[in-house]
C-alpha positions as CSV (number, residue, x, y, z in Angstrom):
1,X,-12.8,14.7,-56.8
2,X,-13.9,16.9,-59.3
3,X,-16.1,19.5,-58.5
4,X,-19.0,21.0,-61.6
5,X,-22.0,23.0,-61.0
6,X,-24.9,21.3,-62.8
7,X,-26.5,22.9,-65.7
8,X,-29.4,23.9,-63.7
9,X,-27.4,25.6,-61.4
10,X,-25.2,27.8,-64.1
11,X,-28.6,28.2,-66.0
12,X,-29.9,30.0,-62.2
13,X,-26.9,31.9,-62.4
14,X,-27.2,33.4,-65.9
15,X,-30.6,34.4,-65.4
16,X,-29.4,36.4,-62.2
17,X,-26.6,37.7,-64.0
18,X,-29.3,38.9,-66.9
19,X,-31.5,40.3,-64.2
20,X,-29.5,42.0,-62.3
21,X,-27.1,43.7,-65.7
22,X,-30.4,45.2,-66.7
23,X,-31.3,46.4,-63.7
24,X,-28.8,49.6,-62.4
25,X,-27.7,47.7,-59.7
26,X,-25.7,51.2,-58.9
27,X,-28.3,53.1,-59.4
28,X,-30.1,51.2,-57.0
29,X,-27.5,50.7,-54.3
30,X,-27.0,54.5,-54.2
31,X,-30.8,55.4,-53.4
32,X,-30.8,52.5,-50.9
33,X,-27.8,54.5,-49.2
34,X,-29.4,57.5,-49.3
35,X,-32.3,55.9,-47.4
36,X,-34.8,55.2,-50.8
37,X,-35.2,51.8,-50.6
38,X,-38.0,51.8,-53.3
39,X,-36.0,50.8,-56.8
40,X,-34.2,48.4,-54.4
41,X,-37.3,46.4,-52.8
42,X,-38.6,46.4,-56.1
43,X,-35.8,44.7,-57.2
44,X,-35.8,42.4,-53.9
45,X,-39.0,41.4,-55.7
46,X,-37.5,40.2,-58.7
47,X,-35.6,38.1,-57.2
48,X,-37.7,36.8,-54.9
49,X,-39.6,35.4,-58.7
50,X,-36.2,33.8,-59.2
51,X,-36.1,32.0,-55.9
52,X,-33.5,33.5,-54.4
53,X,-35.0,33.1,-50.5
54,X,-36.8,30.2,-51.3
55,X,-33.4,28.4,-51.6
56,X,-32.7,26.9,-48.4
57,X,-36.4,26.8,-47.0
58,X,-38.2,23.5,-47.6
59,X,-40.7,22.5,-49.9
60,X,-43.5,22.1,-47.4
61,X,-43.3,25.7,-46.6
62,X,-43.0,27.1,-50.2
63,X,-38.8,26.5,-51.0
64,X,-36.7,25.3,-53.4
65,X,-35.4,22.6,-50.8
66,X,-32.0,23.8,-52.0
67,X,-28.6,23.4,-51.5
68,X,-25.7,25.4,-50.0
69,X,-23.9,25.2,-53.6
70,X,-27.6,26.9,-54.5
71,X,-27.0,29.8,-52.2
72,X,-22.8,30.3,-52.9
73,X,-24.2,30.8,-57.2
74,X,-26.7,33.2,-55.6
75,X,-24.7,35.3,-54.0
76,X,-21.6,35.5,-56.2
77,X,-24.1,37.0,-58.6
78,X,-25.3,39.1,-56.0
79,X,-22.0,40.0,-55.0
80,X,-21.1,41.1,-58.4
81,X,-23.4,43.6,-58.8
82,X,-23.8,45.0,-55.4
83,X,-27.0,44.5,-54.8
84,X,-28.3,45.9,-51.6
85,X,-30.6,44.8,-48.8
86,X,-30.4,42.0,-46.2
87,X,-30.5,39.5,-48.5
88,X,-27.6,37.1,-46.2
89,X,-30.2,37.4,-43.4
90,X,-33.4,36.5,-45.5
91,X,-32.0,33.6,-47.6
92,X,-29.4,32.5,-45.8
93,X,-29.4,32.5,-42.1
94,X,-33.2,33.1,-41.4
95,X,-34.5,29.6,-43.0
96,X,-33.0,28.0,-40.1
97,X,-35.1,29.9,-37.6
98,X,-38.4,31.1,-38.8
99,X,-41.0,28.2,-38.6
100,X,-44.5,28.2,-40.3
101,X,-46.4,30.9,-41.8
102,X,-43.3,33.2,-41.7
103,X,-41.3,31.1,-42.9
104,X,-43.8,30.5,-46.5
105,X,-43.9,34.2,-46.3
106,X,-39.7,34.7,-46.4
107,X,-39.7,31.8,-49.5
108,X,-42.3,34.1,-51.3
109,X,-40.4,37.3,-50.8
110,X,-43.1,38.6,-48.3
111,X,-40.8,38.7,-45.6
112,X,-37.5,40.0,-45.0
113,X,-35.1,39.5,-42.2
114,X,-32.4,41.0,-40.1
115,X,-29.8,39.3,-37.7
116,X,-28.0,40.3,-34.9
117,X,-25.4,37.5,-33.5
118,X,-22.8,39.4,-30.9
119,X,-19.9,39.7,-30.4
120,X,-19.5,39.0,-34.5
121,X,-22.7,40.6,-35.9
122,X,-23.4,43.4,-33.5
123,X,-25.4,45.8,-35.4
124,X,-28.3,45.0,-37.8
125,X,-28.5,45.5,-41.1
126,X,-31.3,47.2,-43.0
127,X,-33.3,46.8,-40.1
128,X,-35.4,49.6,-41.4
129,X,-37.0,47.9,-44.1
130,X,-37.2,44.2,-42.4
131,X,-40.2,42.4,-41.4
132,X,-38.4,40.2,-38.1
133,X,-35.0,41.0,-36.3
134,X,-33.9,37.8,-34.7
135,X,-30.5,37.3,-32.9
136,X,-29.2,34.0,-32.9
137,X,-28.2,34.3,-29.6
138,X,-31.2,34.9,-27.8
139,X,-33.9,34.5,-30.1
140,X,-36.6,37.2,-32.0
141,X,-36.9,40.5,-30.8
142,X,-39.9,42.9,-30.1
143,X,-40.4,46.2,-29.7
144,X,-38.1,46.8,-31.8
145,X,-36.0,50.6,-31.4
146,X,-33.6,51.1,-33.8
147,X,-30.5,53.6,-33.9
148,X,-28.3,54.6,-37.6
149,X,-24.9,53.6,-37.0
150,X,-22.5,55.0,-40.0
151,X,-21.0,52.1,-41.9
152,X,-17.9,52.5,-44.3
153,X,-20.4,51.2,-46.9
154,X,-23.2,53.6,-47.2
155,X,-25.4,51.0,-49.6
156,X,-25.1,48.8,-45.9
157,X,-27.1,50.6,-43.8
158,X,-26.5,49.3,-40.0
159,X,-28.7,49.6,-37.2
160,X,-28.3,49.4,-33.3
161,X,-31.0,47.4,-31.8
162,X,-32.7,47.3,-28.7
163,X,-36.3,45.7,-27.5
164,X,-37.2,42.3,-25.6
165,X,-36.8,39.0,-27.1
166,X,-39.0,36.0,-27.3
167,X,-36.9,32.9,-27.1
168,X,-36.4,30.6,-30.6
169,X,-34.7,27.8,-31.5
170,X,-31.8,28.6,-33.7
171,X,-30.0,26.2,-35.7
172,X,-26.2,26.0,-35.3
173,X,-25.8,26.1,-39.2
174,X,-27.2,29.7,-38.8
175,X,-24.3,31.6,-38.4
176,X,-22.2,29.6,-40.8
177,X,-24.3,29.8,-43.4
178,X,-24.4,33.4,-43.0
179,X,-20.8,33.6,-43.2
180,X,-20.5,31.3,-46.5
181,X,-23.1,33.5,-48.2
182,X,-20.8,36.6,-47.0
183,X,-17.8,34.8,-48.8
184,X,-19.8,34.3,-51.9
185,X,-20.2,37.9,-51.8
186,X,-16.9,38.8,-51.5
187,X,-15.9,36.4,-53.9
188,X,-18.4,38.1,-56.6
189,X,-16.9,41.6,-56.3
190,X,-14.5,40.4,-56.3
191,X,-14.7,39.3,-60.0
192,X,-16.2,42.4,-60.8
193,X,-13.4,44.6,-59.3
194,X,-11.0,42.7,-61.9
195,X,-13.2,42.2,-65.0
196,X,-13.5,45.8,-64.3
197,X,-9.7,46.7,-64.3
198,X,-9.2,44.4,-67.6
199,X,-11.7,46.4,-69.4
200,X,-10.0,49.9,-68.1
201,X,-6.8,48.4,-68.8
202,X,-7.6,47.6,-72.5
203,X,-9.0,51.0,-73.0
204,X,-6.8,53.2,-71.2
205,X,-4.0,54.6,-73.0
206,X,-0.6,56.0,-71.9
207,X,2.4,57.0,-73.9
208,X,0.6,56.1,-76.9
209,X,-0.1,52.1,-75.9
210,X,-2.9,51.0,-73.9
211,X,-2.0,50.4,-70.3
212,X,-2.9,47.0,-70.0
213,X,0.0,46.2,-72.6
214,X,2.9,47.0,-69.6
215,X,4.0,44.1,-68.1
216,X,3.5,46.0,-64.5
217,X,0.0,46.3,-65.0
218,X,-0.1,42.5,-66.2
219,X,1.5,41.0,-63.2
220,X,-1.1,43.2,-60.9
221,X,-3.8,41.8,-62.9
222,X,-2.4,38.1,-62.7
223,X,-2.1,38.1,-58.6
224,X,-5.8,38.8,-58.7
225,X,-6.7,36.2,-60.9
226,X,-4.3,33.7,-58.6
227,X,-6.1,35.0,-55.8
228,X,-9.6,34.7,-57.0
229,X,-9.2,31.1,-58.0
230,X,-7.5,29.6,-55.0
231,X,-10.6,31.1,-53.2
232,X,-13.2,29.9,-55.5
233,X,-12.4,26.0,-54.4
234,X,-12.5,26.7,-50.9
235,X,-15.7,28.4,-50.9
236,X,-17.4,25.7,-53.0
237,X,-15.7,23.3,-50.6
238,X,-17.6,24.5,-48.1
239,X,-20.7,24.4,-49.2
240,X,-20.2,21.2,-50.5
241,X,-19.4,20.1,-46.8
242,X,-22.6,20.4,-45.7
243,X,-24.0,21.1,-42.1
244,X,-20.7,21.1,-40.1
245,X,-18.4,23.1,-42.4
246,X,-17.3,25.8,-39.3
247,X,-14.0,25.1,-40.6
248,X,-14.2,24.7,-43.8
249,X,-16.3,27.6,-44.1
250,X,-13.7,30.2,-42.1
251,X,-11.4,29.1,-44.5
252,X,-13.3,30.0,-47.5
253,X,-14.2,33.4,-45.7
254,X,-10.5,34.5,-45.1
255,X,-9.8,33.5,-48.8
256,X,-12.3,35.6,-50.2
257,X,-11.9,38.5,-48.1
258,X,-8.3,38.5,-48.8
259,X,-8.8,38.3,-52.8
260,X,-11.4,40.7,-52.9
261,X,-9.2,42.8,-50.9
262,X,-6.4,42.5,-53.3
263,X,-8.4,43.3,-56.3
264,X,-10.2,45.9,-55.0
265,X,-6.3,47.8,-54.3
266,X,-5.4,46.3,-57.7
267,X,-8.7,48.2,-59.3
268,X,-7.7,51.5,-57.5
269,X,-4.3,51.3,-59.3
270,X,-5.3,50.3,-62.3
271,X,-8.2,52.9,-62.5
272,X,-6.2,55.7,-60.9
273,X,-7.4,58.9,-60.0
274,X,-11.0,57.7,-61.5
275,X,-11.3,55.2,-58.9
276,X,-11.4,57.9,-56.2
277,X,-14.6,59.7,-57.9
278,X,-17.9,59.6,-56.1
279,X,-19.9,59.2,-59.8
280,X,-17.4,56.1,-60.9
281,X,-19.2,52.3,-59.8
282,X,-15.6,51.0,-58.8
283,X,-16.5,53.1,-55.4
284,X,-19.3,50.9,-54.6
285,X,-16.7,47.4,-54.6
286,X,-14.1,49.3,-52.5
287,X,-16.7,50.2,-49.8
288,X,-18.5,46.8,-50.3
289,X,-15.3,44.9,-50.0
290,X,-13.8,46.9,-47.1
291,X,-17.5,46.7,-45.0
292,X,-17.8,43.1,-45.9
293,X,-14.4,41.7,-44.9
294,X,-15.6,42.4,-41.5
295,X,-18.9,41.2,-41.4
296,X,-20.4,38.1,-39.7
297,X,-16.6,38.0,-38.2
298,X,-13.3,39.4,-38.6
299,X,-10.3,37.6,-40.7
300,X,-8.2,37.0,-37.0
301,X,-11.6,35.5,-35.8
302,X,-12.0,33.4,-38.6
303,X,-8.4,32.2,-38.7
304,X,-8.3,31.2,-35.1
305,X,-11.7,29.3,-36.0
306,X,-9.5,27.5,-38.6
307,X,-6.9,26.4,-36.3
308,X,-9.3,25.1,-33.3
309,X,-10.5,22.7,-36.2
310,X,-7.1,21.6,-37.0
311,X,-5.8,20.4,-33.7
């Protein structure tokens, strides 16, 4: 089978792409760290007029009626530029809980959620700037206390919960999709940690030639490209999968981790000591990476997922 995004879906992509290029994404993601989320809701907003958590709620309530291929585009472009904010919890995993008027008000950009699913998703994210904290285990919560936990990604800013909650009928497809929009993620800066290191590598000079012209730094850059693109058919495999993908979909997530994970240590060679500097944007991938290869479940949890659905 051959597998092609349709041009309305690559034409969704390029106007994220052109959204989110003009809009200091790092800029953004370092205010949003330092606990100003203004620039960043505002920008929440903007995509919000693109659709972006409108994709998977249905047309009755306001949505696009979209498709998981719909919200894997999303989020590699969301991915590449590190945008911050609970946008996996608003447009991916809420849709299949909220009901009603909340629901309309998460497809207009109204509304955003948080999650909490223990043992994988213990701590909530942004839940400082979220309208509903659900957890997919025991429904929505109320009375909401929160408690700042550090995260190795400051632009992720983690919360421990506590309050009562009201029970809700979560779908199953929750968590996953969750997941599948955290591989997209991963997958995205993941192309930005190496389009990154081509452009360094091309301008960089050492010994008189520009480093990208040593066969060393070549081969580096060629592992991440193999990487990358024996991920990218197993994360678009999922989501073409539909509604049971648990397998398919813990697949795609240990792909992506470990690509993104191999060019982010590819980018930090390649860069060299710049990498390591608080004021260079390659910072913001290795923390997003390395927080994100961990979140909604581990690599051994995923991998053990992928075996129960072999046997």
């Amino acid at each position: 089978m051959k597998f092609q995004l349709s041009p309305e879906q690559r034409q969704f992509s390029a106007s994220l792409h052109d959204l989110l290029g003009g809009a200091d994404t790092a800029a953004v993601a370092r205010a949003w760290a330092a606990g100003s989320p203004e620039r960043g809701l505002k920008l929440l907003r903007a995509l919000a007029d693109l659709g972006v958590p409108a994709l998977l709620v249905d047309e009755d309530h306001g949505g696009l009626g979209g498709s998981a291929v719909d919200l894997v585009v999303a989020f590699e472009a969301l991915g590449y530029h590190a945008v911050p904010g609970p946008l996996v919890e608003t447009a991916a995993v809420a849709p299949a809980v909220l009901t009603g008027d909340r629901l309309a008000a998460l497809a207009g950009g109204d509304l955003l959620a948080t999650v909490v699913a223990p043992p994988e998703v213990p701590l909530a994210l942004d839940a400082d700037v979220a309208g509903v904290v659900l957890d997919l285990n025991e429904g929505e919560v109320s009375g909401v206390g929160t408690e700042l936990v550090r995260s190795v990604d400051p632009a992720r800013r983690l919360f421990r919960i506590t309050g009562t909650t009201r029970p809700t009928a979560a779908d199953p497809v929750a968590f996953d999709r969750g997941v599948l929009a955290v591989s997209a993620q991963l997958l995205g800066a993941g192309q930005w940690l190496l389009d990154a290191s081509v452009a360094y590598a091309k301008q960089r000079s050492q010994y008189g030639r520009a480093i990208g012209e040593y066969q060393a730094v070549k081969h580096l850059l060629a592992d991440v490209v193999t990487q990358l693109e024996l991920a990218r058919p197993l994360l678009y495999g999922a989501a073409v999968a539909g509604d049971t993908f648990t397998r398919d979909v813990s697949a795609a997530k240990v792909m992506a981790g470990d690509a993104a994970y191999l060019a982010a240590r590819t980018a930090l060679q390649v860069h060299g000591a710049i990498g390591y500097t608080a004021e260079h944007d390659l910072g913001l991938r290795l923390t997003k990476v390395r927080a994100l290869a961990g979140a909604w479940g581990t690599s051994s949890f995923h991998r053990a997922r992928v075996l129960a659905g072999l046997r």
